[in-house]
DRENROFI-103626 format. One record per residue (C-alpha): residue number from 1; residue in three letters; x negated, z, y. Coordinates in Angstrom, 1 decimal, always signed. Each point is the difference from the previous one (the first is absolute). Layout:
BEGIN
k	r	east	up	north
NUM	ala	X	Z	Y
...
END
This chain:
BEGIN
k	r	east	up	north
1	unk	-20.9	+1.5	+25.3
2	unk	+4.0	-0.5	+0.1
3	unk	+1.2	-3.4	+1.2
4	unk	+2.8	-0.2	+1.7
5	unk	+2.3	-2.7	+0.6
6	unk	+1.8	-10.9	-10.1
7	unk	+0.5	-1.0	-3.2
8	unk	-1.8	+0.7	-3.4
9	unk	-3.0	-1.0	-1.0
10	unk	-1.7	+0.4	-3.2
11	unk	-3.6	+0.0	-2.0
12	unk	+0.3	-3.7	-0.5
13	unk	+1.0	-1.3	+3.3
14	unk	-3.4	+1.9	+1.5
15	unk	-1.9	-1.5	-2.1
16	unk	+1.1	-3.3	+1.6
17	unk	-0.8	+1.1	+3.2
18	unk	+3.1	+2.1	+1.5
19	unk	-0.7	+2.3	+3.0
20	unk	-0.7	+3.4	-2.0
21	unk	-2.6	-0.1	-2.5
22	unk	+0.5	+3.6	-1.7
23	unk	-3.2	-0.1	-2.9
24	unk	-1.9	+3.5	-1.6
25	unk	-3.7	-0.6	-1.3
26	unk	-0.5	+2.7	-3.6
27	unk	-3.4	+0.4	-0.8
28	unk	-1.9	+3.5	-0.4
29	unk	-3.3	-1.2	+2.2
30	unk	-0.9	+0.1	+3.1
31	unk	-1.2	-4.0	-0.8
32	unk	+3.1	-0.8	-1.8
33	unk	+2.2	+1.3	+2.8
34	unk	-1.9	-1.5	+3.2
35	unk	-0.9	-3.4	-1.9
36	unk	+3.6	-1.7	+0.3
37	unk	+0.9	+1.4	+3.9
38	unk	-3.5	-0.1	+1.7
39	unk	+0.7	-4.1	+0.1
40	unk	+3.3	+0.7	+0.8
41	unk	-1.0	+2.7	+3.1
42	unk	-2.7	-2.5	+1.1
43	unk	+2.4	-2.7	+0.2
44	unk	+3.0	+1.8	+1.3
45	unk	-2.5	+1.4	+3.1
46	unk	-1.8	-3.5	+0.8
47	unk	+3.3	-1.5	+0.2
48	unk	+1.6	+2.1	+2.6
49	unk	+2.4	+2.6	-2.4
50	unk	+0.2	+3.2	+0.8
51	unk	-2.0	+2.1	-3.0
52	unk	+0.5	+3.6	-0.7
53	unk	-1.3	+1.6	-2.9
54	unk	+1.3	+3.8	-0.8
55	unk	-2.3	+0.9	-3.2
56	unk	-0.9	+3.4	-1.5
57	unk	-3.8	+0.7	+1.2
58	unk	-1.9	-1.4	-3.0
59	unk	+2.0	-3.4	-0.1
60	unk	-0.7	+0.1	+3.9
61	unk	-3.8	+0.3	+0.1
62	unk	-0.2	-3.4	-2.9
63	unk	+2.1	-1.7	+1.7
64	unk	-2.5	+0.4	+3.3
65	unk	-3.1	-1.0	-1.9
66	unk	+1.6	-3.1	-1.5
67	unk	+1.1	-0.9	+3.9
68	unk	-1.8	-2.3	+2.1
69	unk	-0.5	+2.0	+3.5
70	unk	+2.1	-3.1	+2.0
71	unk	+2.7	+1.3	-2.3
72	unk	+0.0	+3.3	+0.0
73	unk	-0.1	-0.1	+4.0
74	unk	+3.5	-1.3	-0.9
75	unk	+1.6	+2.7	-2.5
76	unk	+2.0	+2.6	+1.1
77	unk	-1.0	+2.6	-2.6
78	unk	+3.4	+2.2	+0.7
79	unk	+0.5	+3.4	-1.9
80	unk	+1.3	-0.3	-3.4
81	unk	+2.8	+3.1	+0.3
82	unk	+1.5	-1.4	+3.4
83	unk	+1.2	-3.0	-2.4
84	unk	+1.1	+1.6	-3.5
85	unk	+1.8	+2.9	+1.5
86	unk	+3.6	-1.4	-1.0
87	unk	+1.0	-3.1	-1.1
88	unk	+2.3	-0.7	+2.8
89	unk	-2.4	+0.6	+2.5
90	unk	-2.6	-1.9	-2.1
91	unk	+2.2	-3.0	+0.5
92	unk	+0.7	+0.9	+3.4
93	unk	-3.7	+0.0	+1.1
94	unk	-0.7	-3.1	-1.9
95	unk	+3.0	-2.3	+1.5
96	unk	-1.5	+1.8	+3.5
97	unk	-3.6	-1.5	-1.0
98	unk	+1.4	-3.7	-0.6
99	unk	+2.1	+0.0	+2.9
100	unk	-2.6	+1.2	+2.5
101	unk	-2.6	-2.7	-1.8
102	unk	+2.2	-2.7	+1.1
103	unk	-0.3	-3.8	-1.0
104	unk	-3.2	+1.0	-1.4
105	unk	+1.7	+2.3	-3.2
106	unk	-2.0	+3.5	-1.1
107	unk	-2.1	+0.9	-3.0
108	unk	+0.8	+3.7	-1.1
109	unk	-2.3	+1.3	-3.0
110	unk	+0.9	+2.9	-1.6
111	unk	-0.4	+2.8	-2.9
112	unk	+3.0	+1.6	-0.7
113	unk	-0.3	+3.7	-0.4
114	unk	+2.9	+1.3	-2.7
115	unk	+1.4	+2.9	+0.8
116	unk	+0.1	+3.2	-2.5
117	unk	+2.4	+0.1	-2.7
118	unk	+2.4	+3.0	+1.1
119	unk	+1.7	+1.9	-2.6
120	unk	+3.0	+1.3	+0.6
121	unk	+1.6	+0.9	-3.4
122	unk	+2.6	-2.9	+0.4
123	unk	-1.5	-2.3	-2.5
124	unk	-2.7	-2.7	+0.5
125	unk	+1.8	-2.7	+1.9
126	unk	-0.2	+2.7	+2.9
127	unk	-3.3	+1.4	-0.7
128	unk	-1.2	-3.9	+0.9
129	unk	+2.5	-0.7	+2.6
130	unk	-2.1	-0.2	+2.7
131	unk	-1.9	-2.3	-1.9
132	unk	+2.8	-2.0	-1.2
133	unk	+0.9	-0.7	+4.1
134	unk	-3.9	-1.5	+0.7
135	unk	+0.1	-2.4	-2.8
136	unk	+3.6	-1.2	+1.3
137	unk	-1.2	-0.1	+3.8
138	unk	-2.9	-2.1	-1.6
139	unk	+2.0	-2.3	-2.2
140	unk	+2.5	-0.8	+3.1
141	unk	-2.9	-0.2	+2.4
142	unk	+0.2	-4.2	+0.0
143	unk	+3.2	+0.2	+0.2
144	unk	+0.8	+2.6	+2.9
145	unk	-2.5	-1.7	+2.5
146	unk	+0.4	-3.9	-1.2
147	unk	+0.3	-0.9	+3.4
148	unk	-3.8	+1.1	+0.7
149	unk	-3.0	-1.7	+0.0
150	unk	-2.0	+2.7	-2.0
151	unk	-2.6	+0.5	-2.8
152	unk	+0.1	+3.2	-1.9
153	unk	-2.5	+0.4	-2.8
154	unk	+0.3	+3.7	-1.5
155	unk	-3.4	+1.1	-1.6
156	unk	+0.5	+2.3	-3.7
157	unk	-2.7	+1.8	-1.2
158	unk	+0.4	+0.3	-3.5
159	unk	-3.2	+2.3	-1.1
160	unk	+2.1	+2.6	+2.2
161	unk	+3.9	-0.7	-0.4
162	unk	+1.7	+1.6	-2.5
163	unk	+2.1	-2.5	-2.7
164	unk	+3.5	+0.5	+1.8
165	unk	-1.2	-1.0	+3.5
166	unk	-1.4	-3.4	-1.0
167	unk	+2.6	-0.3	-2.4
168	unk	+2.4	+0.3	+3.4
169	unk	-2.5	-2.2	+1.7
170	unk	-0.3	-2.8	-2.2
171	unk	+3.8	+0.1	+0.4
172	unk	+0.5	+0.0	+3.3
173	unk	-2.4	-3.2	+1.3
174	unk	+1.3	-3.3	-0.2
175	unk	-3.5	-1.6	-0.2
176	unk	-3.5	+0.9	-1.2
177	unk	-3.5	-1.1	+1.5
178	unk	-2.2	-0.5	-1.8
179	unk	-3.6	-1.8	+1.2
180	unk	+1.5	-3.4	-0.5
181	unk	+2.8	+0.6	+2.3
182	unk	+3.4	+0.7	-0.7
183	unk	+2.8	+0.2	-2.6
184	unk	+3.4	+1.0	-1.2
185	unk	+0.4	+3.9	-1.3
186	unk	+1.5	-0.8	-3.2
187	unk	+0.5	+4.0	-0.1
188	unk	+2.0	-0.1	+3.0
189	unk	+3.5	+2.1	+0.1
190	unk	+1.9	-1.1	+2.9
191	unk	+2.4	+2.7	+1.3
192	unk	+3.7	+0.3	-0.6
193	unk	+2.6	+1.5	+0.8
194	unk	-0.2	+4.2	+1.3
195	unk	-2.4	+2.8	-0.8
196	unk	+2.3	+1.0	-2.9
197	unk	+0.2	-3.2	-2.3
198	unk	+3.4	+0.3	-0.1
199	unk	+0.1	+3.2	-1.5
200	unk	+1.9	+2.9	+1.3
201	unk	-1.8	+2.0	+3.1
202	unk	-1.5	+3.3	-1.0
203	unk	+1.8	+2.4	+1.5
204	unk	-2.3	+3.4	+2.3
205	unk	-1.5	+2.1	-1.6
206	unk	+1.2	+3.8	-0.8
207	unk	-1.4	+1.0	+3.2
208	unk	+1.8	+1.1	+3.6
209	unk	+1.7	-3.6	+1.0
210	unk	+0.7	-0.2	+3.9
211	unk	+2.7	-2.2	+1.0
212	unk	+2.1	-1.3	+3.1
213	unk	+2.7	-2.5	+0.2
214	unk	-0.7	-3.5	+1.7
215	unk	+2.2	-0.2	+3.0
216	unk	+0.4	-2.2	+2.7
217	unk	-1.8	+2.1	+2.3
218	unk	-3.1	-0.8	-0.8
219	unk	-1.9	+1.9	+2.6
220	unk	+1.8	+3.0	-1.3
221	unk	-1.1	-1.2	-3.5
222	unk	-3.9	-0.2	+1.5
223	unk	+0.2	+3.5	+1.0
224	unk	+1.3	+1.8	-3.2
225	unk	-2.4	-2.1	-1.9
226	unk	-2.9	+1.3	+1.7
227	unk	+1.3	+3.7	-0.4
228	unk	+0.2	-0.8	-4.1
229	unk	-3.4	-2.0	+0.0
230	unk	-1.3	+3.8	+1.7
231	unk	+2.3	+1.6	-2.2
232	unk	-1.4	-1.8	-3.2
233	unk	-3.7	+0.5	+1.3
234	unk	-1.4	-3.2	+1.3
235	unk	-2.9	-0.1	+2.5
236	unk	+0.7	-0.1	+3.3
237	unk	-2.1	-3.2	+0.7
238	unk	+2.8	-1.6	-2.8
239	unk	+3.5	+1.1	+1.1
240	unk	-0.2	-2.7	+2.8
241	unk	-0.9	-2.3	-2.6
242	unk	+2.6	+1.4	-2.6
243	unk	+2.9	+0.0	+3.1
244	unk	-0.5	-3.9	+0.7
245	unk	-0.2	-1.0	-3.8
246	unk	+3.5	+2.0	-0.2
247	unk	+1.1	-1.8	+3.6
248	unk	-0.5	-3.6	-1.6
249	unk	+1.6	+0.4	-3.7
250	unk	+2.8	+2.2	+1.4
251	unk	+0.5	-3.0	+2.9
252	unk	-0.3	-2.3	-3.4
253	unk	+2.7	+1.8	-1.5
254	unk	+2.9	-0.4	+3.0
255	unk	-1.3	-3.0	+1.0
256	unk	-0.7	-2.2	-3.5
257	unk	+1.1	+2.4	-2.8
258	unk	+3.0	+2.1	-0.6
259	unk	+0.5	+1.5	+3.3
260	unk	-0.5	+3.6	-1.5
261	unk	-2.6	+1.9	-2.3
262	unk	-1.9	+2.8	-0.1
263	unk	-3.9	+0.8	+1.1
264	unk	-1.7	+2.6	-2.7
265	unk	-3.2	+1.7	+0.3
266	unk	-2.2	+1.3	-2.9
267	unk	-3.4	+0.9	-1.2
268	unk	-2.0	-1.8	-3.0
269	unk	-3.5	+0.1	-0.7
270	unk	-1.6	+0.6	+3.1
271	unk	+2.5	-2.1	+2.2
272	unk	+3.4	+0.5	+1.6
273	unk	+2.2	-2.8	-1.2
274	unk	+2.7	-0.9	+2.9
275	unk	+2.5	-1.4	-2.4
276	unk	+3.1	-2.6	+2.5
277	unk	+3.2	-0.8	-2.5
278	unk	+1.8	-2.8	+0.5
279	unk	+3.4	-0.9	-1.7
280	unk	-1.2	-3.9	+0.2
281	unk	-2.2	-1.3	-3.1
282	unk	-0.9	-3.1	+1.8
283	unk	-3.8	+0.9	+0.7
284	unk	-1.7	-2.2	-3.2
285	unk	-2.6	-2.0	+2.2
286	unk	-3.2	+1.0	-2.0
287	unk	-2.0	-0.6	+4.2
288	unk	+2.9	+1.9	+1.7
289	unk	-1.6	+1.8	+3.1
290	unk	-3.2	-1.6	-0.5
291	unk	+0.1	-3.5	+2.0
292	unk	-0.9	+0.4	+3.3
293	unk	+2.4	+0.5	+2.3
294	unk	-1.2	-1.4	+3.2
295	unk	+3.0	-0.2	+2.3
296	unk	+2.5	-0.2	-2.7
297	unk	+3.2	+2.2	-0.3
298	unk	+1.9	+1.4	-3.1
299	unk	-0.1	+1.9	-3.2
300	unk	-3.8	-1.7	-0.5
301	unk	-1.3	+1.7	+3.2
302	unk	+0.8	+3.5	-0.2
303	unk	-1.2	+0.1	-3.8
304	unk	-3.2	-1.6	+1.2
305	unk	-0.6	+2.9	+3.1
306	unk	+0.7	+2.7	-3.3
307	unk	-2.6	-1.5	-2.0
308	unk	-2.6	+0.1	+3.0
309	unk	+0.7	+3.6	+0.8
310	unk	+0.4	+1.2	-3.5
311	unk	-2.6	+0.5	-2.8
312	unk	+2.2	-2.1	-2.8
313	unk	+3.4	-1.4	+0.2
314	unk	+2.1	-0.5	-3.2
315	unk	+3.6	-1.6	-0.1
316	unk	+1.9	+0.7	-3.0
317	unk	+3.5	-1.9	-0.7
318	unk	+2.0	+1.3	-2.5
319	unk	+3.6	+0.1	-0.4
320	unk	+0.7	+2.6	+2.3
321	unk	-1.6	-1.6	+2.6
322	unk	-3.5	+0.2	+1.4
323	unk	-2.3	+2.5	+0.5
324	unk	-2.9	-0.6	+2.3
325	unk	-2.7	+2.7	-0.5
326	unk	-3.0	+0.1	+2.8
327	unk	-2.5	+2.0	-1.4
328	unk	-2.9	+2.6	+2.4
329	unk	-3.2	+1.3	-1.4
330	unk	+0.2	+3.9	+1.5
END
């Protein structure tokens, strides 16, 4: 689901017909959420898009017995996990499904699945972190991939979400549909700035903290990584993972940032947190490493590769510097 390889847009511009159309449909039936995007699907598939729909089972079957069978001959009914596993592979595999469409553009429709709220004794902003991440992938989603021709309508069941995750999800959508088409989000919040909100980082926990100094030799840099990802406890299937994500900020860091910092390794609530230091505080773009990076170079690039190999990316200027923590479920 990784992709390998534009300028802001916003709620109002879609509604005028800009390239990415980013809408969520809130009702708590199976009627009230196939009524506004069975038109759409039917339209989208007679016209040429390409049309994938990654639903939970029960949203899947109505949507198949509100379908005509010329339509549904044209719906890629794709697994819902392989595209909410991490936001910056979400992103990834949705710029990959508008490029590969072509001239035509794609239709995505979606239920996002919130992830648990993990408690880890360090107060509520980090109990809902992971959270926190999805609604900001979300809210910069038009943004990030304004250069696509794509249609992403998100589907929220509310007879089975719980009050913060359509809070976050009326938040994080730019439009709403509704069965008489489209409109502005008036509950919108754009994202700004880093994670933090310009407060000061938290720092590890009181836990074992692993640590190596970034170097110039980064394949030296690669290898003691992997020994502390080991060390620390990470699967085996993750240190490759881990060891790139450290390649790219640490490359970041001589090549954009400060020239020096530090890679730190920890555990929190069920993931290992690879936290990069660097002395520069100039990482404030709220859609840093999540525009595609298709043949482009610099600092947006490598932060783009960590976010598709890591489970959750956060960047945290403060005055120190910035801290760039890539998170991995273990």
């Amino acid at each position: 689901m990784t992709s390998r390889a534009a300028p802001p847009g916003s709620g109002a511009a879609a509604v005028d017909g800009a390239a990415v159309e980013h809408a969520a449909v809130f009702a708590g039936t199976d009627a009230g959420l196939c009524g506004p995007v069975v038109p759409r699907i039917t339209a989208g598939a007679e016209g040429g898009r390409r049309v994938t729909v990654a639903v939970g089972d029960r949203v899947r079957a109505a949507l198949r017995a509100r379908l005509p069978g010329h339509v549904l001959a044209r719906v890629d009914f794709a697994d819902r996990a392989a595209y909410y596993d991490a936001p910056g592979r979400t992103v990834g595999a949705l710029h990959r499904l508008a490029v590969e469409a072509r001239g035509a553009g794609a239709l995505f429709v979606g239920e996002p699945d919130p992830p648990p709220v993990v408690h880890t004794g360090r107060g509520p902003d980090r109990a809902h972190l992971e959270r926190e991440q999805w609604r900001r992938m979300e809210a910069a989603l038009d943004q990030a991939l304004a250069g696509d021709r794509l249609t992403v309508l998100c589907l929220h069941d509310t007879s089975a979400l719980d009050a913060a995750a359509l809070r976050d999800g009326r938040e994080a959508h730019p439009l709403l549909l509704v069965c008489a088409g489209m409109r502005a989000n008036p509950a919108y919040r754009a994202p700004t700035g880093g994670d933090g909100g310009g407060t000061a980082a938290p720092g590890p926990p009181a836990e074992p903290v692993l640590s190596l100094d970034i170097r110039p030799d980064l394949p030296s840099v690669r290898e003691e990584a992997a020994g502390l990802a080991e060390e620390a406890g990470l699967p085996a299937e993750r240190r490759a993972d881990l060891v790139v994500a450290v390649n790219e900020l640490a490359a970041n860091v001589l090549e954009h940032g400060a020239g020096k910092g530090t890679v730190s390794l920890w555990r929190e609530g069920g993931r290992l947190v690879c936290e990069v230091m660097d002395g520069s505080a100039e990482l404030d773009d709220p859609l840093v490493g999540f525009r595609p990076a298709d043949g482009l170079g610099g600092r947006g690039y490598g932060l783009w590769i960590t976010r598709q190999v890591c489970d959750f990316l956060e960047v945290l200027p403060g005055p120190d510097g910035t801290r760039m923590r890539a998170h991995f479920r273990i």
